[in-house]
KEDOTOR-675980 format. One line per 10 residues: number of its first residue (from 0); for each residue x, y negated, z of N, C-alpha, C. Coordinates in steps of 0.2 Angstrom, whole numbers, plus 5000, padded with zeros to 4 digits. Example, Ala and Ser with C-alpha at 12.3 -4.5 7.8 and 13.67 -1.06 7.14 Angstrom:
BEGIN
0> 5066/5028/5039/5062/5022/5039/5066/5016/5039  5064/5011/5035/5068/5005/5036/5064/5000/5039
END
This chain:
BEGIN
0> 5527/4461/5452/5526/4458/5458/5524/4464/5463  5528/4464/5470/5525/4470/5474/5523/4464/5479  5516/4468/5482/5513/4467/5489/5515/4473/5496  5514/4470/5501/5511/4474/5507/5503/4476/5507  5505/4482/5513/5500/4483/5511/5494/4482/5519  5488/4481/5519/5485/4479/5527/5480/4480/5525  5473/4481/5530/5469/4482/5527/5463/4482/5533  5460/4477/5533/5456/4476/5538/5445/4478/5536  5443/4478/5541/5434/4480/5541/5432/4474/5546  5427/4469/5545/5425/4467/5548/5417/4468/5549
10> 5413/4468/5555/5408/4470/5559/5402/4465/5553  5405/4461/5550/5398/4459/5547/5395/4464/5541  5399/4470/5539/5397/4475/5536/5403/4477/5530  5408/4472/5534/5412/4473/5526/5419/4475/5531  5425/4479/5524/5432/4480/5525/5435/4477/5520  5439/4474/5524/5444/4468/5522/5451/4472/5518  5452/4470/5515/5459/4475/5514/5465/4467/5511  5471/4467/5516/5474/4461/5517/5481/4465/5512  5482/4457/5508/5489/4462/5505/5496/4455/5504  5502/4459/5504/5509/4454/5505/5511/4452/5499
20> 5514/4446/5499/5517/4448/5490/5525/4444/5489  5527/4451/5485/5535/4450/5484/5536/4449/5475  5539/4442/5475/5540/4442/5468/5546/4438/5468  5549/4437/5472/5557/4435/5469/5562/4439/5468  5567/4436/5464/5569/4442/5460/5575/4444/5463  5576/4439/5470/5582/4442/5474/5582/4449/5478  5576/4451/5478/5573/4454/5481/5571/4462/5477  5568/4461/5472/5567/4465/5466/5571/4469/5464  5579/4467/5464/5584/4474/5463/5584/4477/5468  5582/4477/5474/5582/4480/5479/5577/4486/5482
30> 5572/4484/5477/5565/4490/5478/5566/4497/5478  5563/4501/5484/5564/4507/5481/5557/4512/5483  5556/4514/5480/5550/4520/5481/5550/4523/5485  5543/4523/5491/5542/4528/5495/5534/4533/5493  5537/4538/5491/5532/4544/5492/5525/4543/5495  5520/4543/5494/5513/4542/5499/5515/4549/5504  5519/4554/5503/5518/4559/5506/5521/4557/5513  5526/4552/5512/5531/4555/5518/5530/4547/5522  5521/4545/5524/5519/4541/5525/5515/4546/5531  5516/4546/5538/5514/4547/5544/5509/4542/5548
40> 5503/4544/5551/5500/4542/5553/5499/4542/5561  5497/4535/5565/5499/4534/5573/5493/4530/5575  5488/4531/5579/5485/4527/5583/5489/4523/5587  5485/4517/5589/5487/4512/5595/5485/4517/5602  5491/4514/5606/5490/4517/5614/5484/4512/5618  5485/4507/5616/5482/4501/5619/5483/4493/5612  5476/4489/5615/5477/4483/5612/5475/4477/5616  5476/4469/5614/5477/4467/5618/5475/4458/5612  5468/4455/5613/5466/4448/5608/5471/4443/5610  5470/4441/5605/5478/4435/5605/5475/4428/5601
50> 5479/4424/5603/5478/4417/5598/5487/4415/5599  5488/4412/5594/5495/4410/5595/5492/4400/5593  5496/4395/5601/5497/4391/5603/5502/4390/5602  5506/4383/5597/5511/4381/5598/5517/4387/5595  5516/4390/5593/5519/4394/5589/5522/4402/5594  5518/4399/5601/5517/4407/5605/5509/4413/5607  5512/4418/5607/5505/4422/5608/5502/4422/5613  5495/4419/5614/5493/4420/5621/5486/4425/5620  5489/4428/5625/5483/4434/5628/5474/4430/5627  5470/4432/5626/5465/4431/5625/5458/4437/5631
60> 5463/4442/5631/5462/4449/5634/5465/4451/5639  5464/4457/5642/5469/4462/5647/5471/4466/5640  5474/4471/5642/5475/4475/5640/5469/4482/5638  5465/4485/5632/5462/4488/5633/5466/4492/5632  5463/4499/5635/5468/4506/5632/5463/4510/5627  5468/4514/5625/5464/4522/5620/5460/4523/5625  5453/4524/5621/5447/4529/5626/5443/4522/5628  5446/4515/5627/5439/4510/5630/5438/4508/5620  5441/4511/5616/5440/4508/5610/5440/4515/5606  5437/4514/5599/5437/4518/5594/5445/4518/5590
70> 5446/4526/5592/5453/4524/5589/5456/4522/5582  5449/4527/5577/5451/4526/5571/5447/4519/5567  5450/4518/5561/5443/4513/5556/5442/4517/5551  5435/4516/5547/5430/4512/5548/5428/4515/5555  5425/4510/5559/5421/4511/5564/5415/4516/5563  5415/4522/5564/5410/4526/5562/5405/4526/5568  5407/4525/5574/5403/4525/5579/5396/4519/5580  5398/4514/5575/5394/4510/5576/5386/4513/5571  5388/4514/5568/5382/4516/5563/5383/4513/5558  5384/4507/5557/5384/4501/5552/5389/4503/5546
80> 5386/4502/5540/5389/4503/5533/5394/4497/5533  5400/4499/5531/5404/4495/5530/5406/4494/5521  5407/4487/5522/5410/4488/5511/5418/4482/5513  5420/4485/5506/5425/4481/5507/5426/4474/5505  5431/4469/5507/5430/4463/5506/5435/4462/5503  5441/4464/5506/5447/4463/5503/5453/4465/5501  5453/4469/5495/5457/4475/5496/5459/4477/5487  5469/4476/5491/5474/4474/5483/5476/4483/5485  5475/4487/5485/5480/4491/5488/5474/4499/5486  5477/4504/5487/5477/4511/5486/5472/4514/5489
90> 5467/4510/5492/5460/4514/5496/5454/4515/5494  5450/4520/5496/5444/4521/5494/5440/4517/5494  5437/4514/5488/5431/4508/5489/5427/4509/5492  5425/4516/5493/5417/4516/5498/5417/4518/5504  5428/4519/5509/5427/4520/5515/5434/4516/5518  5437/4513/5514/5444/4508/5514/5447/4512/5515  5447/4520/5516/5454/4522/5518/5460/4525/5515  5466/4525/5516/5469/4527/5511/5468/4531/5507  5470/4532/5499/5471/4537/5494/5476/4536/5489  5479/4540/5490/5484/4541/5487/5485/4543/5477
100> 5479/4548/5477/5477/4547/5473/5475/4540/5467  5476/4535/5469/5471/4529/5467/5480/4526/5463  5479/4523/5457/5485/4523/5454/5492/4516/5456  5494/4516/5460/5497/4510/5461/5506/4511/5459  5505/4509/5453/5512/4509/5450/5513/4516/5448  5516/4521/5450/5516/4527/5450/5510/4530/5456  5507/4535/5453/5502/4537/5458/5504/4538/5465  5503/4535/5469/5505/4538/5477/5508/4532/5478  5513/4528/5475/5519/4528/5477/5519/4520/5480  5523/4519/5484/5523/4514/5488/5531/4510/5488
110> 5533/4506/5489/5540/4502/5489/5541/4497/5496  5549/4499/5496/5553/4494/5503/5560/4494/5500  5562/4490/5505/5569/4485/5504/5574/4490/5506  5574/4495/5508/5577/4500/5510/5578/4499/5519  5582/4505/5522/5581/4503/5529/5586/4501/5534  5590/4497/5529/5594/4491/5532/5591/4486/5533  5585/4482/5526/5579/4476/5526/5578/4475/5533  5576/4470/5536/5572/4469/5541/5567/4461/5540  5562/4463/5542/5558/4458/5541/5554/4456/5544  5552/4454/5552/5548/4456/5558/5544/4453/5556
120> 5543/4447/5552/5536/4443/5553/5536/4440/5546  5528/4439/5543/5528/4436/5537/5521/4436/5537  5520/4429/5531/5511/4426/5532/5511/4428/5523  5504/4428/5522/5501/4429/5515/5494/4426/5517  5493/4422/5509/5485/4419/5509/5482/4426/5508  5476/4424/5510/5469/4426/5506/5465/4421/5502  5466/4420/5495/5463/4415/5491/5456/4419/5490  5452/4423/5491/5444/4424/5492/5443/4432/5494  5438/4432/5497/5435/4439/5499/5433/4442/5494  5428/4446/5492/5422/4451/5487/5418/4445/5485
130> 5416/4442/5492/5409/4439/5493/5410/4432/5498  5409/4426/5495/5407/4421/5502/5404/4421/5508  5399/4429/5506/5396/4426/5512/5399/4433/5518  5407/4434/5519/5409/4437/5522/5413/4433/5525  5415/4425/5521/5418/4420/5524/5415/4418/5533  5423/4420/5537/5420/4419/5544/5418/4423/5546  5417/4429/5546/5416/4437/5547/5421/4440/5552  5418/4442/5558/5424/4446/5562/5425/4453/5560  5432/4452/5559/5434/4459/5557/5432/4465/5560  5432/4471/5559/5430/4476/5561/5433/4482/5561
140> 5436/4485/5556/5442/4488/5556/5449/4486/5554  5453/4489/5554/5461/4487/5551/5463/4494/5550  5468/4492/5545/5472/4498/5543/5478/4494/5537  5483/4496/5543/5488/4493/5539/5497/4497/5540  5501/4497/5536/5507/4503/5533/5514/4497/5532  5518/4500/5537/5525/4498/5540/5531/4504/5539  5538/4500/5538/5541/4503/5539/5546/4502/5545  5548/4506/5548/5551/4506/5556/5557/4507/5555  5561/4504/5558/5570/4508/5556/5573/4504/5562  5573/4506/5569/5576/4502/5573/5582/4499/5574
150> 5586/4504/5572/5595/4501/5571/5598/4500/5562  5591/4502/5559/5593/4499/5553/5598/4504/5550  5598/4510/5551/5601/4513/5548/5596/4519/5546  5596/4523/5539/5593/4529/5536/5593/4535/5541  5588/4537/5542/5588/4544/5545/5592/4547/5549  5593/4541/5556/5597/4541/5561/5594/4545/5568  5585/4545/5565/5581/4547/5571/5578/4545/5577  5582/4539/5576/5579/4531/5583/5574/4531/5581  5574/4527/5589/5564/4524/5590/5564/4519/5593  5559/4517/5594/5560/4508/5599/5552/4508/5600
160> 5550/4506/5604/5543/4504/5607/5542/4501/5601  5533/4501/5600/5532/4495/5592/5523/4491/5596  5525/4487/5595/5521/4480/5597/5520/4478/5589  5513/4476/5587/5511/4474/5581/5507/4467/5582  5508/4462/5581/5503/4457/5580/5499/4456/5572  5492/4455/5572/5492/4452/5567/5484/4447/5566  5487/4443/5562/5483/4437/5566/5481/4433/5559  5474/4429/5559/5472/4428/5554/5472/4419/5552  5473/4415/5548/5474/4407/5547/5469/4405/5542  5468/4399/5546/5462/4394/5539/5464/4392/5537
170> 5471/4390/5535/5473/4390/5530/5480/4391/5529  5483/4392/5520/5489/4392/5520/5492/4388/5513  5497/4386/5513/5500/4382/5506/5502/4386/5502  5502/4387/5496/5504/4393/5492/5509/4387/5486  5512/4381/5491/5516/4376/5489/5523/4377/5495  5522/4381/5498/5529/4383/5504/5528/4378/5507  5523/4376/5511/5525/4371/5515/5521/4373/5522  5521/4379/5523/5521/4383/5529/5514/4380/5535  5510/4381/5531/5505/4379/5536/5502/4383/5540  5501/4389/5539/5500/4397/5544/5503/4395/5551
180> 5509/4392/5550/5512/4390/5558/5508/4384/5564  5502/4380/5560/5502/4375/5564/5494/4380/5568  5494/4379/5575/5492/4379/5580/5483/4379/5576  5484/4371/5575/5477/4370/5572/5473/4373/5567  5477/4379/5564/5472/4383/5559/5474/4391/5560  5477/4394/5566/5479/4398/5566/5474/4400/5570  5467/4408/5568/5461/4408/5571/5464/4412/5576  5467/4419/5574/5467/4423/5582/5468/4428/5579  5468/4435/5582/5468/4444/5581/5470/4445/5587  5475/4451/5584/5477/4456/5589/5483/4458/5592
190> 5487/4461/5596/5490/4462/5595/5491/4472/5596  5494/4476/5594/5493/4483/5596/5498/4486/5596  5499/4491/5603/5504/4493/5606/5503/4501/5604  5509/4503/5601/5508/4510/5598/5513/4512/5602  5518/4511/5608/5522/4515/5611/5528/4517/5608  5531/4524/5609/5539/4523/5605/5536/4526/5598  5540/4522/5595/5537/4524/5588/5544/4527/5583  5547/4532/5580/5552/4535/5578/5552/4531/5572  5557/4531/5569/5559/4528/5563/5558/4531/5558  5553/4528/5554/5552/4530/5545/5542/4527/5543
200> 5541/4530/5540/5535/4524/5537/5529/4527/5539  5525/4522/5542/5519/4523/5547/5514/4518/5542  5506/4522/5545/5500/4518/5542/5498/4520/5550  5491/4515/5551/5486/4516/5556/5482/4512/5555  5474/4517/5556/5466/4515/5555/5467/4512/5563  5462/4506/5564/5460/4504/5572/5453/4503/5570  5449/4503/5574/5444/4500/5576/5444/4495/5579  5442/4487/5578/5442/4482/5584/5436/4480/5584  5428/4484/5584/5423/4483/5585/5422/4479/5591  5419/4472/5591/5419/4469/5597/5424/4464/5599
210> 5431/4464/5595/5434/4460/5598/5435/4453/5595  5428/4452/5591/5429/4446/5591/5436/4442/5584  5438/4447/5580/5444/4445/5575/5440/4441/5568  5443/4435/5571/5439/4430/5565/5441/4431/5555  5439/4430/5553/5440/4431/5544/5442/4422/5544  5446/4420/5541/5446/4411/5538/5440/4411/5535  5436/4405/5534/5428/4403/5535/5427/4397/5528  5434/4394/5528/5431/4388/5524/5437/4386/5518  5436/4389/5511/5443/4387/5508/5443/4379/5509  5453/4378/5506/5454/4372/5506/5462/4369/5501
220> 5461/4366/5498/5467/4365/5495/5472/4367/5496  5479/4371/5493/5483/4374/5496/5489/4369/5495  5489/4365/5490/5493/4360/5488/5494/4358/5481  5493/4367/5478/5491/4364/5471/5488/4361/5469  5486/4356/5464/5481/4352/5461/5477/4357/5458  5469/4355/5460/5464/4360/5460/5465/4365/5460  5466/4369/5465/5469/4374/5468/5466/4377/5478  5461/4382/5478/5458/4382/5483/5462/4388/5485  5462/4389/5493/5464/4395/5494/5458/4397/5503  5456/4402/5502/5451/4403/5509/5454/4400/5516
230> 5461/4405/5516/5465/4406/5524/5470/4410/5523  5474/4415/5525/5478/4419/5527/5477/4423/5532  5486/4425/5533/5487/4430/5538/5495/4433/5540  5494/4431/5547/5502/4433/5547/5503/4439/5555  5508/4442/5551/5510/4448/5553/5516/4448/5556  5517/4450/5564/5522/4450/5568/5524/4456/5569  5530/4459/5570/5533/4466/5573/5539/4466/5578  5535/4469/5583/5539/4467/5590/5541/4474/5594  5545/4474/5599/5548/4482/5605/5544/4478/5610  5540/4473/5613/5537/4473/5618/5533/4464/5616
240> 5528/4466/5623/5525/4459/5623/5522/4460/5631  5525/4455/5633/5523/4454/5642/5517/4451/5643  5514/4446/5637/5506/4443/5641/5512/4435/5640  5518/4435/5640/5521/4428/5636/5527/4429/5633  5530/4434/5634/5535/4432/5627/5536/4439/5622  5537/4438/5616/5537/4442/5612/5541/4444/5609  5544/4451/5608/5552/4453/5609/5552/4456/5601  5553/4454/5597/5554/4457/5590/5559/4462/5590  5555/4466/5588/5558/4472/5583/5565/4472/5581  5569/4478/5580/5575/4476/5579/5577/4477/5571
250> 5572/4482/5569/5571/4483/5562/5564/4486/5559  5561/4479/5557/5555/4484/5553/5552/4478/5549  5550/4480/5541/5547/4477/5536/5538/4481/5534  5536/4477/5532/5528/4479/5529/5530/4483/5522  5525/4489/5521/5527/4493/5514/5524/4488/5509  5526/4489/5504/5523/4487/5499/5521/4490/5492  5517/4489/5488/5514/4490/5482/5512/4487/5479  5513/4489/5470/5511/4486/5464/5505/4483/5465  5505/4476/5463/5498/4472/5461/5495/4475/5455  5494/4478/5452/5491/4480/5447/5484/4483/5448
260> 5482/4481/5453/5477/4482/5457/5472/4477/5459  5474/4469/5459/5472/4466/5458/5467/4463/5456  5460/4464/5459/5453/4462/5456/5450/4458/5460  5448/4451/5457/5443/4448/5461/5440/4450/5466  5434/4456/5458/5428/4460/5466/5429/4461/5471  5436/4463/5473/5439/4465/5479/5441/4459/5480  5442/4452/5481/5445/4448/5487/5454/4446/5480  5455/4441/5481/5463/4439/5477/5467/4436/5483  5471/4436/5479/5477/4431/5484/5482/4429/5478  5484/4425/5480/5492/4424/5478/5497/4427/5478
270> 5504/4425/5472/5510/4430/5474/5516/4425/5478  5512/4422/5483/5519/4421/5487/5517/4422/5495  5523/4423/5496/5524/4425/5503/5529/4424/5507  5530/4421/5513/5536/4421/5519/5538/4425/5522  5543/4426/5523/5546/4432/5526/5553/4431/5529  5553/4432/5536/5559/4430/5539/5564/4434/5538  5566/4433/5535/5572/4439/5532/5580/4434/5531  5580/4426/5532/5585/4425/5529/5586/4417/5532  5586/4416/5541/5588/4423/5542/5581/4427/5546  5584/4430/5550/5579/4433/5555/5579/4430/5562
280> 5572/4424/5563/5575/4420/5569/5567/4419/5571  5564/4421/5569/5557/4422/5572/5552/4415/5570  5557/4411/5563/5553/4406/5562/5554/4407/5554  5548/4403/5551/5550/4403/5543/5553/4396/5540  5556/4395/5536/5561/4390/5533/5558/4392/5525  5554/4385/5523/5549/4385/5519/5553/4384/5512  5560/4383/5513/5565/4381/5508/5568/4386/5507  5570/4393/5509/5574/4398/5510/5569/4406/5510  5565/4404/5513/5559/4411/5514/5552/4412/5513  5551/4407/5509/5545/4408/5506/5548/4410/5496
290> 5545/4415/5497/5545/4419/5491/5539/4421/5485
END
């Protein structure tokens, strides 16, 4: 089983580390390794709080820019020790940021669908934090790793503006029966405008101290019989966002990584996940795309 990989801090003193998961087998011959090395690093120019109504993203905020927020995570500026919450993936336990070093499958090494895949949007549960009592905790940092390919072609050298939502849900079916879509449990985030972004594999620390980015609060049956899951989280990828309609990306998937990493103490999830890949229409088909 591979995941994505995301990786959130929230202000109640913890770093969340959020992760995707690829387990079908349609998909599996397709994997290929990407090097930690040839992973580049990009702040957000601006960001902008989101709730998504009815299956659209509505502004919560203005627009803030670089210099009204802390660029990098963990928030150092605030003073507060941060721990982590949630976190399937390759980062330091006692500062959430990436290490490569740290063994995931082959030391360093990361996985994607190659850069034909496109995949602009997809949701994964969180079946528990570290700890309960960070259940309903505003996030506080984020650090999360994309792959970019705008015309979907290898080493062609495009770039496309990249618009990033990502947004947190109380709940999700780990039964495919897509509930991360409905309105009613979807809590809120972010969305973040990195400007043109060139084609190949990006991570990025944010800071969202203050913005208010809720954690799911209350598990609840996912569909399995005795089977609880906290909430989720879904991930958008987009070339623009005007304040109402949001223009998806023309090619880009979340990186992924071996579960082998997998520890309660740090937060679980499930191995399924939606991914609009099939086709790609900015909706999930609970029959066709949840994997």
């Amino acid at each position: 089983m591979v995941r994505g990989k995301l990786f959130l801090a929230v202000a109640a003193g913890a770093i969340l580390c959020a992760s995707f998961a690829y387990a079908d087998g349609r998909k599996a011959q397709q994997l290929q390794a990407v090097d930690a090395s040839q992973i580049r690093f990009v702040s957000p120019k601006r960001m902008m709080k989101v709730r998504m109504v009815n299956g659209r993203l509505i502004p919560l905020s203005p627009w803030i820019e670089l210099g009204d927020f802390a660029p990098a995570g963990p928030c150092d500026n605030t003073g507060a020790t941060e721990t982590l919450v949630f976190s399937h993936a390759p980062v330091n336990a006692d500062t959430g940021a990436f290490d490569s070093t740290v063994q995931v499958c082959a030391a360093g090494s990361l996985f994607w669908f190659g850069a034909a895949y496109h995949n602009p949007y997809y949701a994964n549960d969180i079946a528990s934090l570290s700890d309960p009592s960070f259940n309903g905790a505003n996030v506080n940092s984020l650090t999360h790793f994309w792959g970019w390919n705008p015309n979907q072609v290898a080493n062609d050298g495009d770039s496309q503006n990249c618009v990033i939502a990502i947004l947190t849900t109380e709940a999700f079916d780990a039964e495919c029966q897509d509930v991360h879509e409905d309105s009613a449990v979807v809590l809120g985030g972010v969305i973040l405008d990195y400007g043109n972004v060139a084609e190949g594999v990006w991570g990025s620390s944010v800071c969202l101290d203050g913005l208010e980015f809720p954690l799911p609060s209350t598990p609840a049956d996912d569909g399995t019989p005795g089977t609880e899951l906290l909430g989720g989280y879904v991930v958008l990828y987009g070339q623009a966002f005007d304040g109402t309609t949001f223009t998806f990306a023309t090619g880009a998937q979340p990186m992924l990584w071996h579960n082998a990493l997998n520890n309660p103490q740090v937060g679980d999830s499930t191995s399924v996940q939606f991914d609009d890949d099939n086709p790609t229409d900015g909706d999930h088909d609970p029959t066709l795309e949840c994997y």
